[in-house]
N, C-alpha and C positions, 0 to 999 in steps of 0.2 A: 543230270550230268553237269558235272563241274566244272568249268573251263581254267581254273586254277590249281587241278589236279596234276602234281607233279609226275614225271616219267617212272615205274617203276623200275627200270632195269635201269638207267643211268641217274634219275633225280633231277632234269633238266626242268627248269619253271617253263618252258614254253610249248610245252601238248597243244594242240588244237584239234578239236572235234569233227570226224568224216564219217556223217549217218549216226551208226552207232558206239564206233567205236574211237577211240582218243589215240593219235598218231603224234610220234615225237621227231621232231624234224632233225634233233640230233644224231640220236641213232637210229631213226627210222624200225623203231619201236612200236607195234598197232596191241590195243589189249581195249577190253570193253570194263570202262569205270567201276562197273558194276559185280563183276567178279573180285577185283583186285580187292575192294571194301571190302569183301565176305572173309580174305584170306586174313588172321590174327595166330596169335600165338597164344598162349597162356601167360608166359611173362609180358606181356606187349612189347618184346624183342626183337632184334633181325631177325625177318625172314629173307633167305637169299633162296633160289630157285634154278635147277640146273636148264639147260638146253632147250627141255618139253615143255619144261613147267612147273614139273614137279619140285614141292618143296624140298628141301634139302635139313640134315639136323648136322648135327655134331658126334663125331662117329660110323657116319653114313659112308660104304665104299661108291666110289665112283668108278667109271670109264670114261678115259680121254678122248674124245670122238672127232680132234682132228693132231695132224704133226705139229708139235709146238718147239721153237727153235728154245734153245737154253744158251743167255750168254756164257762165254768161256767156256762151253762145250763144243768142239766139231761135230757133235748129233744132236738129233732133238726128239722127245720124246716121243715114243710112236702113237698111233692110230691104237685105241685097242686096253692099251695100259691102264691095269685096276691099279685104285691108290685106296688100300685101306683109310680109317681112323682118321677122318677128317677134321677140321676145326675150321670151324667158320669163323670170321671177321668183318669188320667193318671197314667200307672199303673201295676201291676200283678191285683191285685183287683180293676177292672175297672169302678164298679157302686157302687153309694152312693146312701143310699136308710134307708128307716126306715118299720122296720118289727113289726109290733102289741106291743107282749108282750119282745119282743126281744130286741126295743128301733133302735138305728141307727148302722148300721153294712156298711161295703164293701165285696161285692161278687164279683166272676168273671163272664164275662158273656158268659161263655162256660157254666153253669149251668141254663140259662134262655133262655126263647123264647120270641116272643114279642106276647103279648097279646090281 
């Protein structure tokens, strides 16, 4: 185990080691080193991961899995809401995506699951 193993969900340099697995004090992020290494891609490109874990592609529907406010909206998107035809990015806000009346936004995809 690595102890210069950066954070997968945020990329912060300072993980530190609890047993077996590597906690990030930024977002208080726990994952075991040893998994995260097995996950690759075929182009050795982004991998981004929804909510569970599960990898995510381009194209992939989502469900929004909590209320997300929308600036210059008085509503925000509900609990529940599939979003077709994804496009993943590189990023804080890692998917591109187009919500109904909402039009095209970026979300992170700690607020989604795959659908």
């Amino acid at each position: 185990m690595s102890e210069n193993t950066p954070c997968p969900q945020c990329g912060s340099e300072y993980p530190y080691p609890s047993g077996l697995l590597m906690i990030c004090p930024e977002c208080a992020h726990e994952w075991n080193p040893n998994d995260v290494e097995e996950v690759s891609t075929d182009d050795g490109g982004l991998v981004v991961k929804d909510s569970n874990g599960k990898i995510l592609k381009d194209g992939d529907t989502v469900v929004i899995i909590k209320d997300l406010p929308v600036k210059g909206f008085s509503k925000s998107i509900k609990v529940g809401t599939k979003v077709n035809n994804i496009r993943l990015t590189d990023g804080d806000h890692n998917i591109d995506c187009k919500i109904g009346e909402f039009g095209s936004m970026s979300i992170k995809s700690e607020f989604v699951k795959l659908g």
